[in-house]
ChimeraX commands (.cxc) that place a marker at each C-alpha (Angstrom):
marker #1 position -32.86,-11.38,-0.40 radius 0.5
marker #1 position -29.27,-11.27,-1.63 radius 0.5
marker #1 position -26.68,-8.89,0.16 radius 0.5
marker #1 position -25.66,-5.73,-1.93 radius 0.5
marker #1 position -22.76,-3.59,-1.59 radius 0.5
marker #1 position -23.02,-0.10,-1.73 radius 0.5
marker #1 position -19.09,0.73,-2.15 radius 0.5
marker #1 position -17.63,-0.74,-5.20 radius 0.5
marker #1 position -14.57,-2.10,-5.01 radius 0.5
marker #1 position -11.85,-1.06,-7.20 radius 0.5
marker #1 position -8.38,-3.11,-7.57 radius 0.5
marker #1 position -5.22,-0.50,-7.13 radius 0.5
marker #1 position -2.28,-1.50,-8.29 radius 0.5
marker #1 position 0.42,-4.03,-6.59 radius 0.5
marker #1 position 3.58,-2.09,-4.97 radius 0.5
marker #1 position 6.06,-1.53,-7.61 radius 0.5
marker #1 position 8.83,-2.81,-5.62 radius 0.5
marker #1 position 8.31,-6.69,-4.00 radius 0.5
marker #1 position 10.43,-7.02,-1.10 radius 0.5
marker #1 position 12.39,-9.87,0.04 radius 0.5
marker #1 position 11.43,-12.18,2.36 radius 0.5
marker #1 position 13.64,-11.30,5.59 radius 0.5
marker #1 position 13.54,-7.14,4.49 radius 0.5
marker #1 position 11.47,-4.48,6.85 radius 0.5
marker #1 position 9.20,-2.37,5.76 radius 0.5
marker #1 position 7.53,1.01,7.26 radius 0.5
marker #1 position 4.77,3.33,7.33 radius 0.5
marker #1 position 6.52,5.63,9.79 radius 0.5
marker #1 position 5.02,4.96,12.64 radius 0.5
marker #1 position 4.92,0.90,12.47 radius 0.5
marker #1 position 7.51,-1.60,11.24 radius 0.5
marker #1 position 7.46,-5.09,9.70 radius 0.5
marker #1 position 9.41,-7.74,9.02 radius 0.5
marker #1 position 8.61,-9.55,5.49 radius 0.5
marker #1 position 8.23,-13.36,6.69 radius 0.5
marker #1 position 7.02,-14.50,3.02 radius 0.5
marker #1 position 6.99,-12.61,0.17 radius 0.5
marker #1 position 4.05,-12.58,-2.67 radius 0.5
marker #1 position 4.61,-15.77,-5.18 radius 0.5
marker #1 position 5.97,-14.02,-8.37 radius 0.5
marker #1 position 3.19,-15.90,-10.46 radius 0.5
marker #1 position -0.18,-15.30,-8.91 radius 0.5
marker #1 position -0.94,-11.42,-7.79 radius 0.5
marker #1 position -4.15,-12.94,-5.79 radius 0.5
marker #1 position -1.71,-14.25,-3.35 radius 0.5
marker #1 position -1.02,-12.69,0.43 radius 0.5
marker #1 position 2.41,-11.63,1.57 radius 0.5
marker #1 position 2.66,-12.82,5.75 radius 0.5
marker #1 position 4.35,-9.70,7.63 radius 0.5
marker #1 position 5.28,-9.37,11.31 radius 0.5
marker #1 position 4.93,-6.87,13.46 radius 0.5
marker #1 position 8.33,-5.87,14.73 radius 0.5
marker #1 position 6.35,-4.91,18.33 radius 0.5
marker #1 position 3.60,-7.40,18.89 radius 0.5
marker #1 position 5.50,-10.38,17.08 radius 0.5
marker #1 position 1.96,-10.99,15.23 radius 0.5
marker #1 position 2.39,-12.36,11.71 radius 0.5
marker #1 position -0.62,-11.18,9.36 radius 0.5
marker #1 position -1.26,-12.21,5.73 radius 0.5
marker #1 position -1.80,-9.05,3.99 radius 0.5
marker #1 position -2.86,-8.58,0.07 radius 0.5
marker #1 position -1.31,-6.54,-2.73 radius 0.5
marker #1 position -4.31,-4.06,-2.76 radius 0.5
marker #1 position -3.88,-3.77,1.70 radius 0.5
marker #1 position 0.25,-3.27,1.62 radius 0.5
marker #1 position -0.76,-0.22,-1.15 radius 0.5
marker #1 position -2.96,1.50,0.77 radius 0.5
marker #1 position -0.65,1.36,4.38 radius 0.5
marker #1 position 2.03,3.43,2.02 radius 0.5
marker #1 position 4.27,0.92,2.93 radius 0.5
marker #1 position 8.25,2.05,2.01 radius 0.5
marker #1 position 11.71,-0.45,2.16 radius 0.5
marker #1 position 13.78,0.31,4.85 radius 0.5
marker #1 position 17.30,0.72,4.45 radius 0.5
marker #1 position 20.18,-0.17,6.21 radius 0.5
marker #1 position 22.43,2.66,7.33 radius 0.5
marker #1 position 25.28,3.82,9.71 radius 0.5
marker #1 position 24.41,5.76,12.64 radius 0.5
marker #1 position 26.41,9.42,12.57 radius 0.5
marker #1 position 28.03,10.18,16.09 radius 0.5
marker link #1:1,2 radius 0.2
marker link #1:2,3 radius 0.2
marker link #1:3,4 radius 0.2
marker link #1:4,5 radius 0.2
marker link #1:5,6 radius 0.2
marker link #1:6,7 radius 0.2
marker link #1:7,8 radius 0.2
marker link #1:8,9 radius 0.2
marker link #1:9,10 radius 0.2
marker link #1:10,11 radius 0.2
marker link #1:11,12 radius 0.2
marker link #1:12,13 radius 0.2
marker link #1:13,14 radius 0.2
marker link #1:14,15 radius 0.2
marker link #1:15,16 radius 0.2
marker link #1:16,17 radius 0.2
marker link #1:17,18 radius 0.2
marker link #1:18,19 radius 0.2
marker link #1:19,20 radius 0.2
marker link #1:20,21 radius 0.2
marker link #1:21,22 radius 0.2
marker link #1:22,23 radius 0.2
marker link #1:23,24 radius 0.2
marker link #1:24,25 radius 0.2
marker link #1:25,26 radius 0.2
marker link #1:26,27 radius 0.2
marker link #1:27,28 radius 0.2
marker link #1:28,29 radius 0.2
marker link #1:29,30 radius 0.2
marker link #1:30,31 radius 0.2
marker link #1:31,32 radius 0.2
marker link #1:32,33 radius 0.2
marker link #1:33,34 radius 0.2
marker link #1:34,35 radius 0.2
marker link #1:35,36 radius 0.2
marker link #1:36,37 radius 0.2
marker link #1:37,38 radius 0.2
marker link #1:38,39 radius 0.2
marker link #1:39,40 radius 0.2
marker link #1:40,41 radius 0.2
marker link #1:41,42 radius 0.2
marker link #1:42,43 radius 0.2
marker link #1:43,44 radius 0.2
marker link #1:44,45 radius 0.2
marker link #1:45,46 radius 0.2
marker link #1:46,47 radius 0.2
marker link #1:47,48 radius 0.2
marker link #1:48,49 radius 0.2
marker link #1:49,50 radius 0.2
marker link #1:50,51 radius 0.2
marker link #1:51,52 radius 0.2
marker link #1:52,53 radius 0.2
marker link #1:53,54 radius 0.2
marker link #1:54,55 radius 0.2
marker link #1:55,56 radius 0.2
marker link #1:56,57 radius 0.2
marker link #1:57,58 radius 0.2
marker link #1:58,59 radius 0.2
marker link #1:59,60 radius 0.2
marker link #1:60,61 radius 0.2
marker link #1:61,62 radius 0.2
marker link #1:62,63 radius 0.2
marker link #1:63,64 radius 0.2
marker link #1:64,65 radius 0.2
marker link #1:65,66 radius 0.2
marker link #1:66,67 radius 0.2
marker link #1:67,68 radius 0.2
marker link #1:68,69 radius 0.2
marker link #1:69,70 radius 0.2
marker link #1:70,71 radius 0.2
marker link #1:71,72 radius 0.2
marker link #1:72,73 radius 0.2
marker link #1:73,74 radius 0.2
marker link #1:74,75 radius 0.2
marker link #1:75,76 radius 0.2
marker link #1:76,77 radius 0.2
marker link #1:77,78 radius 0.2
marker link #1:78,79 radius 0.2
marker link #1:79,80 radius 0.2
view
């Protein structure tokens, strides 16, 4: 008997910014660090990202890095 799924699965769309290999990244509560970035020419590719606290390196998909509401963070001088 074949397997069936019962959700379907719908693509969303890539992040409209691709950061830079070497650039962090945030959902507010975690960061990352972008170890290697998505190959410009295929959008099935994974992007690796470390986690700035466990040191764990994870390949993550287009589709995945949407849904964690990843944003770019910044660089920025500290006010006294």
């Amino acid at each position: 008997m074949p397997l069936r799924f019962s959700k379907t699965i719908r693509r969303l769309p890539a992040p409209p910014q691709r950061p830079a290999g070497g650039s962090y990244l945030t959902d507010g509560q975690r960061l990352f660090r972008v170890v290697a970035p998505f190959p410009r020419a295929q959008e099935s590719a994974t992007a690796l990202l470390e986690d700035c606290l466990t040191l764990e390196v994870t390949p993550f998909s287009p589709d995945e890095l949407y849904e964690m509401r990843l944003r770019l963070v910044r660089a920025g001088v500290a006010r006294p």
